[in-house]
C-alpha positions as CSV (number, residue, x, y, z in Angstrom):
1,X,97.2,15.5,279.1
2,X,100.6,16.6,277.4
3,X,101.2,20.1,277.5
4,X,102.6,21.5,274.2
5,X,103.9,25.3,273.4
6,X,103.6,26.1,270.1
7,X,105.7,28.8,268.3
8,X,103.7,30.0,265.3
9,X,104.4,33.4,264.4
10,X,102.4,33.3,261.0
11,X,98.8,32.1,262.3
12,X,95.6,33.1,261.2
13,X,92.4,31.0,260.2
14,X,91.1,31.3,256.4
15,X,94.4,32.6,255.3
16,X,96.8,30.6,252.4
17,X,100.9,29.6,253.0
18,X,102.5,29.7,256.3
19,X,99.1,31.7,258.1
20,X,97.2,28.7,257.6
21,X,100.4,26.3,258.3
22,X,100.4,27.6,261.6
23,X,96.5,27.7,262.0
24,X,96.2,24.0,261.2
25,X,99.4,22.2,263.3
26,X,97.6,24.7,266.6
27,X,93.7,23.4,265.9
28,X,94.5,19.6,264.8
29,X,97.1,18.8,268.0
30,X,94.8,20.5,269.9
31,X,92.2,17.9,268.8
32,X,94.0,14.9,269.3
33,X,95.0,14.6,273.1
34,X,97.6,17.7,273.5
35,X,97.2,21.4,275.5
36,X,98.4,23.3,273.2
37,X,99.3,27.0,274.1
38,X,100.4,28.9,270.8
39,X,102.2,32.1,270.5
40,X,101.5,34.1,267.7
41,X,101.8,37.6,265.7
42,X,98.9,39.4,267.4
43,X,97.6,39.9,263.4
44,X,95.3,37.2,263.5
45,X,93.5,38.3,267.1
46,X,89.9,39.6,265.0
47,X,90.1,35.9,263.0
48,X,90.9,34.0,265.9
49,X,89.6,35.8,268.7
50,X,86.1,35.3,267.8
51,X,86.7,31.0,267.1
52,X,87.5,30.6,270.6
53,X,85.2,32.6,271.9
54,X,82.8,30.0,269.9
55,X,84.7,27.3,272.3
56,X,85.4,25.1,269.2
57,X,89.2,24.2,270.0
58,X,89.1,23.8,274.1
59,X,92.4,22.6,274.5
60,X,93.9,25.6,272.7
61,X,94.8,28.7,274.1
62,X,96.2,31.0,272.1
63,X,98.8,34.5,273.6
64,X,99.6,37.2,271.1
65,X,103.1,38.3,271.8
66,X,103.5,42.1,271.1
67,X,106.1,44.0,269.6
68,X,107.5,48.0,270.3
69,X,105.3,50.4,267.3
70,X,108.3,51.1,266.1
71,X,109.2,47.1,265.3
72,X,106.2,46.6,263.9
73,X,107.3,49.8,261.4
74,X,110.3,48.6,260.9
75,X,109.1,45.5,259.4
76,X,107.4,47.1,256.3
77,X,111.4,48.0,255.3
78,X,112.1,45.1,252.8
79,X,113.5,42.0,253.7
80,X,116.1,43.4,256.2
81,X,113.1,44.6,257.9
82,X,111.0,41.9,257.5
83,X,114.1,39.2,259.5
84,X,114.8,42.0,261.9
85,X,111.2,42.3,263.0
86,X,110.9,38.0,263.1
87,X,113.7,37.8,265.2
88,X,113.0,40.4,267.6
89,X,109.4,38.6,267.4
90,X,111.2,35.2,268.3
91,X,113.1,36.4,270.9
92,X,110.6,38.0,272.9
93,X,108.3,35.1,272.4
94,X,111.0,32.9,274.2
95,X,110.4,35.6,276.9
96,X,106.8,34.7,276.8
97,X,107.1,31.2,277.1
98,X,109.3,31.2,280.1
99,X,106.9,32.9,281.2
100,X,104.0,30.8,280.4
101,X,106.1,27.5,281.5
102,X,107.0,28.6,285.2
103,X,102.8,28.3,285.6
104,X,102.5,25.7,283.1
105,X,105.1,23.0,282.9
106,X,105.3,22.1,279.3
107,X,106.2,18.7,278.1
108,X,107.2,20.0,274.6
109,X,108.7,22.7,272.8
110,X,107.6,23.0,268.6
111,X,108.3,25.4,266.4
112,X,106.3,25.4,263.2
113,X,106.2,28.9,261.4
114,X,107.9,30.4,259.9
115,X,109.3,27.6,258.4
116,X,112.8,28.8,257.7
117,X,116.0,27.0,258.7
118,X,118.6,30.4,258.7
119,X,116.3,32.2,260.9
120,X,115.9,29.3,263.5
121,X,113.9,29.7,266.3
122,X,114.8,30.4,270.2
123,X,112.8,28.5,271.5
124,X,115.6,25.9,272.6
125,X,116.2,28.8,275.5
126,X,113.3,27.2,277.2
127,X,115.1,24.2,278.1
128,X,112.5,21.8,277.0
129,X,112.5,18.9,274.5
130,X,112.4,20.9,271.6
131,X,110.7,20.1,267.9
132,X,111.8,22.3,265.0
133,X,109.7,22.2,261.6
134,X,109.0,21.2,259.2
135,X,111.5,24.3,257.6
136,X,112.9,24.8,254.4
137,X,115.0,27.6,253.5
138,X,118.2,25.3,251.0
139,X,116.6,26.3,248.0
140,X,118.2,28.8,245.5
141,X,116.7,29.8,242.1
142,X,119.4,29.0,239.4
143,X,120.9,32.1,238.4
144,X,120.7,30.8,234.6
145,X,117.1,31.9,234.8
146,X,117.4,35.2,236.4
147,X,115.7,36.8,233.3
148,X,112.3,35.9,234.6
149,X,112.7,37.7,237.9
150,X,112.8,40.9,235.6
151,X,113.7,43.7,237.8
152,X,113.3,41.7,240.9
153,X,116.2,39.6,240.7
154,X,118.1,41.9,242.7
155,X,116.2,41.0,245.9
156,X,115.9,37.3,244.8
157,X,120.0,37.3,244.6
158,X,119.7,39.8,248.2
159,X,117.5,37.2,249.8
160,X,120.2,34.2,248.7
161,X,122.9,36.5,249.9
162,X,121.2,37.5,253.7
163,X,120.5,33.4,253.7
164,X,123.9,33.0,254.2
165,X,124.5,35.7,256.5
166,X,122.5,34.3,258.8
167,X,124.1,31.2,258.8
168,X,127.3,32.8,260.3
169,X,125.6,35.9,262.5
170,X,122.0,34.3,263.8
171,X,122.4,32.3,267.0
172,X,119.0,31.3,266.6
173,X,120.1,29.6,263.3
174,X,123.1,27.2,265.2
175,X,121.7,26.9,268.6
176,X,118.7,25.7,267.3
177,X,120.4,22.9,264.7
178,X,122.8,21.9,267.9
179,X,119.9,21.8,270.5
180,X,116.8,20.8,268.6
181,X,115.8,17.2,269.9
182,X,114.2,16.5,266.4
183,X,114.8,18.9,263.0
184,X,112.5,18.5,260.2
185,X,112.9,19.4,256.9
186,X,110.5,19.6,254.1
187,X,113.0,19.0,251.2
188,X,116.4,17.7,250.3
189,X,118.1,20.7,249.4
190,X,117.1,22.1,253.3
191,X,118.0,18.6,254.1
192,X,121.4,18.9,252.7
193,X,121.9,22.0,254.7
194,X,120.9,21.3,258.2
195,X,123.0,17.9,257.6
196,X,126.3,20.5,258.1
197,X,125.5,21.2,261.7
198,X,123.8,18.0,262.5
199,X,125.7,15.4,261.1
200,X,124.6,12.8,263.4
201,X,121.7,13.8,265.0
202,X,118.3,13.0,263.9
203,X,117.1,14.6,260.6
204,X,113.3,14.0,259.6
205,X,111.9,14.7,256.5
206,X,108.0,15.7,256.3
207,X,106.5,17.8,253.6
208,X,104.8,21.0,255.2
209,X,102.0,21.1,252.3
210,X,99.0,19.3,252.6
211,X,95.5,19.1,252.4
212,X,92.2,19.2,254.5
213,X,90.1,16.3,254.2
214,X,87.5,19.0,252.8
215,X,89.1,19.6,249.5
216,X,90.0,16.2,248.4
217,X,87.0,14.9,246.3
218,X,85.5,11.2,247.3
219,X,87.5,9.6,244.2
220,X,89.2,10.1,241.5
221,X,87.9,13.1,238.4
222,X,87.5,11.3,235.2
223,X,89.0,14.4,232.8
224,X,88.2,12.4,229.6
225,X,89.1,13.5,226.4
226,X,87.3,16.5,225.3
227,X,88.1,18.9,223.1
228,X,91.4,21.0,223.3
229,X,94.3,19.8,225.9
230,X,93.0,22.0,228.8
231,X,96.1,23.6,231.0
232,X,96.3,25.1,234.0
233,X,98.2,27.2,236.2
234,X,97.2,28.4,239.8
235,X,99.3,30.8,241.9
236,X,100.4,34.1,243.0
237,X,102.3,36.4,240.4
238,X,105.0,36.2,242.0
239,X,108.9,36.6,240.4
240,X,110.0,33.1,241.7
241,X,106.6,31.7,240.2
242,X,108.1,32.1,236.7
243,X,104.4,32.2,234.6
244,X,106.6,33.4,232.2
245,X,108.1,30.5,232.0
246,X,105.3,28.6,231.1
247,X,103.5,30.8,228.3
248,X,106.8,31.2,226.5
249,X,106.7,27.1,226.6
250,X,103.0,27.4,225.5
251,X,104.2,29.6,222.7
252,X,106.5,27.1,221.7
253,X,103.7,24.5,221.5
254,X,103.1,23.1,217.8
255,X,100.4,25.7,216.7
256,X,98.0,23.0,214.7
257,X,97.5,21.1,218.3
258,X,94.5,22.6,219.7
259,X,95.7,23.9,223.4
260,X,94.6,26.3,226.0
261,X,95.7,27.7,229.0
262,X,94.1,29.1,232.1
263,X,96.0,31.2,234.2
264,X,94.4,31.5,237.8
265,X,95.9,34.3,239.9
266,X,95.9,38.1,239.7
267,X,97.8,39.3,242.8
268,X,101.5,39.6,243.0
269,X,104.5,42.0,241.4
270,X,104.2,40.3,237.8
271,X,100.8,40.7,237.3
272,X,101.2,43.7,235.4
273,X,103.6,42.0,233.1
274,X,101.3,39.2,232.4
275,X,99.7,41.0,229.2
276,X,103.4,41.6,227.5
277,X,104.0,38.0,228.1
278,X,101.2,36.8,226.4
279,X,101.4,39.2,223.5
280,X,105.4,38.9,223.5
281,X,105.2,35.0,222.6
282,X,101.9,34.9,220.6
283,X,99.6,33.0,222.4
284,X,96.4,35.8,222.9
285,X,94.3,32.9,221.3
286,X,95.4,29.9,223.5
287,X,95.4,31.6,227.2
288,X,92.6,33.0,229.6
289,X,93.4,35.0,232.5
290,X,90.9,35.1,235.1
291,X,92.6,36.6,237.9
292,X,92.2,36.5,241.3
293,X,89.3,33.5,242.6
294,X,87.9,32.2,245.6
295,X,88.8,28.9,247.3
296,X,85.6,27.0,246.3
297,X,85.8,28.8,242.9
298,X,89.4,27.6,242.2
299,X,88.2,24.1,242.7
300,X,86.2,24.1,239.3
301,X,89.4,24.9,237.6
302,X,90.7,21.9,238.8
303,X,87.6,20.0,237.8
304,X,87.4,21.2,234.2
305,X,91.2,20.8,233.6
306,X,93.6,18.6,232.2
307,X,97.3,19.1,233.4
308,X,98.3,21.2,235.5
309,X,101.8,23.6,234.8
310,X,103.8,24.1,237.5
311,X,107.0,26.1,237.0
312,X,108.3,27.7,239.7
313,X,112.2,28.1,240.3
314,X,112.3,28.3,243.8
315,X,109.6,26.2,246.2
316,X,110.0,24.7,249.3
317,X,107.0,22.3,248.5
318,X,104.3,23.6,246.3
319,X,100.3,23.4,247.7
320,X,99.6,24.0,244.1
321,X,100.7,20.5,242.9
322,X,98.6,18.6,246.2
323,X,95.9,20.5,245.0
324,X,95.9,19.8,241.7
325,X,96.6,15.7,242.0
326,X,94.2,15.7,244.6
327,X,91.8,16.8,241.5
328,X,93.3,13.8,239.4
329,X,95.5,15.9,237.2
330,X,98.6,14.9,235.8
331,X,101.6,17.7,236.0
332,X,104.2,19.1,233.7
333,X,107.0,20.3,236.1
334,X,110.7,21.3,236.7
335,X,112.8,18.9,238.2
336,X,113.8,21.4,240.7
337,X,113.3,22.1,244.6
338,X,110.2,20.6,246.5
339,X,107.8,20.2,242.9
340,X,110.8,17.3,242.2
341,X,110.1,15.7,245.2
342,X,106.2,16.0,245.7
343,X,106.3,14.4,241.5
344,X,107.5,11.6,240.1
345,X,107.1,9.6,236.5
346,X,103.8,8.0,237.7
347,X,101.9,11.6,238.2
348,X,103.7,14.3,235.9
349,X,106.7,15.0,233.8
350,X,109.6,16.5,235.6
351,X,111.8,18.3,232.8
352,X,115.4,18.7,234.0
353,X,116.6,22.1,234.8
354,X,119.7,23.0,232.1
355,X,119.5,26.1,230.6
356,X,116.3,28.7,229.6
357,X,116.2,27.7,225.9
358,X,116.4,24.0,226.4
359,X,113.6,23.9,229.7
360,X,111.9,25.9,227.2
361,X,111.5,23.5,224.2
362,X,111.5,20.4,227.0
363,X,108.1,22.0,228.4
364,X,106.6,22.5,224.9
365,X,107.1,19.0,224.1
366,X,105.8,17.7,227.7
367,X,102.8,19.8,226.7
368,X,102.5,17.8,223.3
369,X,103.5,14.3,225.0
370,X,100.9,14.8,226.9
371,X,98.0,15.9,224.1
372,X,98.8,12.7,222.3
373,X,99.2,10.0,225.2
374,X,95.0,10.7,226.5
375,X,95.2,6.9,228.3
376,X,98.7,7.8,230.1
377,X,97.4,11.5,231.0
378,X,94.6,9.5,232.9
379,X,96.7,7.1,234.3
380,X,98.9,9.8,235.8
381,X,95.7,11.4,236.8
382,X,94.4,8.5,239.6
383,X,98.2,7.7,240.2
384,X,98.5,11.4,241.4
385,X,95.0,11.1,243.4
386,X,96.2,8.6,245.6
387,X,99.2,10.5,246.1
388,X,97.4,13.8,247.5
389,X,94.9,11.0,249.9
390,X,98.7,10.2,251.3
391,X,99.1,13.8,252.3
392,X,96.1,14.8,254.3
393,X,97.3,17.1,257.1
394,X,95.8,15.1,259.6
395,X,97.8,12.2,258.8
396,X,100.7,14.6,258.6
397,X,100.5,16.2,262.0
398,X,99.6,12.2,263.4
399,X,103.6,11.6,262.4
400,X,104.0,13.8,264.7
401,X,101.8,13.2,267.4
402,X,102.3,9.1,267.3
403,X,106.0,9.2,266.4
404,X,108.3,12.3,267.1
405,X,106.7,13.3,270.5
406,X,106.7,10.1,271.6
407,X,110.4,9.6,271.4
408,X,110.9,13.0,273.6
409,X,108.1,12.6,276.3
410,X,108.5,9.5,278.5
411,X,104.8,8.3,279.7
412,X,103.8,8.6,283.1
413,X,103.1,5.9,285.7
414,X,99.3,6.9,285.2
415,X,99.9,6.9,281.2
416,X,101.0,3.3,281.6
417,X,98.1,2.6,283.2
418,X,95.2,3.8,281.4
């Protein structure tokens, strides 16, 4: 059996974005013919701890790699703090799996969380064939729309500007795009960054959202016609989220067409802005804010929904929009980052990124395209289903397993045999 070391520093069961990345590549190549050893952050040890005890994933084995207190401090200081504790992380983790590989012998290197091209991974120091990604990291919000940061834009524009940084001062960051046996990306714009430092050398590209087998419904959801157009928007309050975004565009909606929105989400910075937006562009009527719901709960929204509005002005590749065509809805979107990419004209409306004013009155009249074209909203609905059935992470991680590590680990006499 193949002996794989995962790096995974964001891994915990249960848990949303790159916790649950890493939870899923460790449990599903565990399940399908691999040893896998994972290093992780030791925050997930009460979660995971208790799993294995259970004996449910036998071929994983999972080693928290510790940090000094005063790291661990240190990372609660912003986003300097926050890249100074994951590198100190990484680095002693590449300590670790020396470690681990002198008693081991592992066939394969991967490095899956977090999934961020400028701060790289040392895990090449192993020596090992070496898999890194999927990573994103080339997006940038457009500075046009700064607005809608609000007071945050500061550390949006900060974030860009330590991005680039790292480009020049992490060695993590151009070992790992001269060393790496296989780099995957999970968008173009990352794509079109790595391509700089590896101009020759193999560049995959593989979403990193998808979806468990559990949450995709048997078929299709018939959302006939009932009613007023429903809308829907599901997410963190977050600055790079936008929702403002989206109920000015709802404001800007003809006010005879009968239209709601729901707005699902009630954690993040914005949320205490989300009453001014909703009384600054006169929609009290037409919106719903239900805050914060659980995972089963969020499912319903889908189910009773129409479209789904997605606009976000920086995503690596949006769970929201799997979701949500996994639940037959058709999208209303920016043409922008990994939403462009996971959308096309068969499942959604993409509305090109120009200037505020412009995106605004572009989304209102996707919203009323949509209210009047029932039969093509339902078309775009199924088209969008068989989409999300494309992106199961099983499938995803089976790339992987039947294509990428292939190409690095040469069978074995015995292999050949059996």
């Amino acid at each position: 059996m193949k002996k794989v070391l995962l790096s995974a520093y964001a891994c915990i069961p249960n848990h949303g974005s790159e916790q649950a990345t890493g939870w899923t590549y460790a449990t599903t190549l565990s399940q399908n013919g691999l040893k896998v050893y994972c290093l992780t952050l030791k925050d997930g040890r009460d979660v995971i701890d208790p799993i294995m005890a259970n004996g449910f994933f036998p071929n994983l084995t999972v080693h928290y790699v510790t940090l000094p207190d005063w790291v661990d401090k240190f990372c609660h200081k912003g986003l300097i703090g926050m890249y100074f504790h994951y590198l100190y992380w990484q680095w002693t983790a590449a300590k670790v799996g020396r470690q681990l590989d002198r008693k081991h012998r592992f066939d394969l290197v991967h490095h899956v969380t977090y999934g961020s091209v400028q701060l790289g991974s040392f895990m090449y120091r192993l020596g090992k064939p070496f898999v890194f990604g999927p990573v994103g990291g080339g997006q940038r919000a457009p500075q046009a729309f700064k607005r809608y940061f609000g007071k945050y834009w500061t550390r949006e524009w900060m974030r860009d500007l330590v991005g680039t940084i790292l480009q020049y001062v992490n060695p993590a960051y151009y070992h790992t795009l001269q060393v790496a046996d296989q780099v995957v990306v999970t968008n173009m714009d990352t794509m079109k960054l790595v391509r700089k430092l590896r101009p020759d050398r193999p560049v995959n590209r593989i979403w990193d959202a998808g979806l468990s087998t559990s949450f995709l419904p048997e078929g299709p959801i018939d959302h006939q016609p009932n009613g007023p157009l429903k809308l829907l928007w599901v997410g963190r309050l977050l600055p790079r989220k936008a929702l403002e975004l989206t109920i000015q565009a709802l404001g800007k909606v003809d006010p005879a067409l009968p239209v709601t929105l729901t707005i699902v989400g009630g954690k993040g910075e914005m949320a205490e802005d989300v009453p001014r937006y909703i009384e600054q562009y006169g929609v009290k009527e037409r919106v719903n804010w239900v805050g914060h719901v659980t995972y089963d709960q969020v499912k319903k929204f889908y189910e009773q929904s129409d479209v789904f509005f997605f606009t976000s002005l920086r995503d690596s590749c949006p769970h929201q929009l799997l979701e949500a065509m996994a639940y037959s809805l058709p999208v209303i979107t920016l043409d922008l980052h990994g939403q462009a990419e996971l959308t096309n004209d068969e499942t959604g409306i993409r509305v090109p990124v120009t200037n505020p004013d412009q995106v605004v009155a572009d989304l209102a009249k996707a919203v009323e395209w949509m209210a009047a074209h029932p039969k093509a909203r339902l078309a775009m609905g199924k088209a969008g289903y068989a989409f999300a059935k494309s992106q199961l992470w099983d499938t995803k991680i089976r790339t992987f397993i039947d294509e990428l590590y292939p190409a690095l680990l040469p069978e074995t006499v015995e292999e050949r045999m059996s």
